[in-house]
C-alpha positions as CSV (number, residue, x, y, z in Angstrom):
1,X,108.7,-54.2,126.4
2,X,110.2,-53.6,122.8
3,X,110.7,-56.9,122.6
4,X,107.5,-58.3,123.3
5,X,105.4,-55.8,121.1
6,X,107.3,-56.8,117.7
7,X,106.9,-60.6,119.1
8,X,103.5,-60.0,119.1
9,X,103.2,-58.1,115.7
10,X,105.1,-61.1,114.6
11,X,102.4,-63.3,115.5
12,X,99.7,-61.1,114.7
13,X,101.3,-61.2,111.0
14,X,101.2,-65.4,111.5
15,X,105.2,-65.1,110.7
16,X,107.3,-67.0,112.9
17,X,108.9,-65.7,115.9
18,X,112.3,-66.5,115.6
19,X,115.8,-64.4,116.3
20,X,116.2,-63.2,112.6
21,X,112.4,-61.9,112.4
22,X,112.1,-60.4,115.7
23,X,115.7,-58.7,114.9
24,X,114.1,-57.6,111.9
25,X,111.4,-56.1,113.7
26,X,112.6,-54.3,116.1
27,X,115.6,-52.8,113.5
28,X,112.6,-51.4,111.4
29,X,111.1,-49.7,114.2
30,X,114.4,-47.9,115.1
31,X,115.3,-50.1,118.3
32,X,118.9,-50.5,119.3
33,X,118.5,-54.2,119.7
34,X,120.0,-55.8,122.3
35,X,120.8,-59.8,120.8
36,X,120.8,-61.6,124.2
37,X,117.3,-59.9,124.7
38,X,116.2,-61.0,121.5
39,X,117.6,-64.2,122.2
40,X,116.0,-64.4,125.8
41,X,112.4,-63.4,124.3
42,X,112.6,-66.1,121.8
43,X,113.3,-68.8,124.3
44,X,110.7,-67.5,126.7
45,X,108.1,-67.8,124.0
46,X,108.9,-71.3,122.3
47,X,106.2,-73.2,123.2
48,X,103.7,-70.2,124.5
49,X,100.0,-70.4,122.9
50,X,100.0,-66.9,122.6
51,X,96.4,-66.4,122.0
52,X,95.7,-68.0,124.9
53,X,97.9,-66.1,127.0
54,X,96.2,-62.6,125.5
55,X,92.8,-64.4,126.1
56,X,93.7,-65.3,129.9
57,X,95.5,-61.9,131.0
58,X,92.2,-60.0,128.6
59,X,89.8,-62.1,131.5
60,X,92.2,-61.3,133.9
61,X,91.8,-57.5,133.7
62,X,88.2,-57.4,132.9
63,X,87.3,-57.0,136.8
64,X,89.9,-54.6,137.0
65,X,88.7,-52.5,134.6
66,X,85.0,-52.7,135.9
67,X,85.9,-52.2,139.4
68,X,88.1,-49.3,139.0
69,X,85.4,-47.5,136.4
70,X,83.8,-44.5,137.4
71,X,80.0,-44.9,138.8
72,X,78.1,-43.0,136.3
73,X,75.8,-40.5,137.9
74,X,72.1,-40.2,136.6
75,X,71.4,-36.2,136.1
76,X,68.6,-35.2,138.2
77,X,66.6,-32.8,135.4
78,X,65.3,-29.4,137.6
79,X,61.9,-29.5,137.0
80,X,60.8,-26.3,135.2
81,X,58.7,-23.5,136.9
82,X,55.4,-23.5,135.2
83,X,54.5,-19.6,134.8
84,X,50.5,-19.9,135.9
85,X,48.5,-16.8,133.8
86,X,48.2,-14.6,136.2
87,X,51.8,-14.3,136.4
88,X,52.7,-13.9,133.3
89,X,49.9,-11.3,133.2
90,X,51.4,-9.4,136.8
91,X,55.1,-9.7,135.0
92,X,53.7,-7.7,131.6
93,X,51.8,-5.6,134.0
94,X,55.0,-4.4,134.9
95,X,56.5,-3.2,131.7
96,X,53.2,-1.0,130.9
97,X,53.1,0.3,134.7
C-alpha cells in the first residue's frame, strides 16, 4: 500500500511518477523498497487519470459512508416540574415545623 501512497504524494506534488521518484519516495520514508514493486506500480499507473480515479472511488464510498452512519437520536428534554406556591409554601413549612 506503500507503494501507492508515495505514488500518490508524487502526484499530489505534480512530479512525475516514474521508478527513480517513486524509489525516492519511498527510501525517504524508511521503506525497504522492493524494485519489481516499484516497477509493477509504475506500469499499473501509466496511463491512469488519477484524479479521476480518486473522484470515482470518493463517489463510490459516499453511500457507504451514509449508510453505515449512526442514526442520530433527537434528546427528548424532561419537562421540568413547575413548583405551584403552595408547594413551595408546604416544603418551607417544613423547615420551621
Amino acid at each position: 500500500m506503500e507503494y501507492i501512497y508515495a505514488a500518490m504524494l508524487l502526484h499530489k506534488a505534480g512530479k512525475q511518477i516514474d521508478e527513480a521518484a517513486l524509489d525516492a519516495t519511498l527510501h525517504a520514508a524508511g521503506v525497504a523498497v522492493d524494485h519489481g514493486k516499484v516497477k509493477a506500480t509504475v506500469a499499473a499507473l501509466k496511463g491512469v487519470d488519477i484524479d479521476k480515479a480518486i473522484k470515482e472511488a470518493s463517489l463510490a464510498a459516499a453511500p457507504v459512508a451514509a449508510a453505515t452512519a449512526a442514526p442520530v437520536k433527537a434528546e427528548k428534554k424532561e419537562e421540568e416540574h413547575k413548583v405551584s406556591e403552595e408547594e413551595a409554601a408546604a416544603g418551607l413549612g417544613a423547615l420551621f415545623g
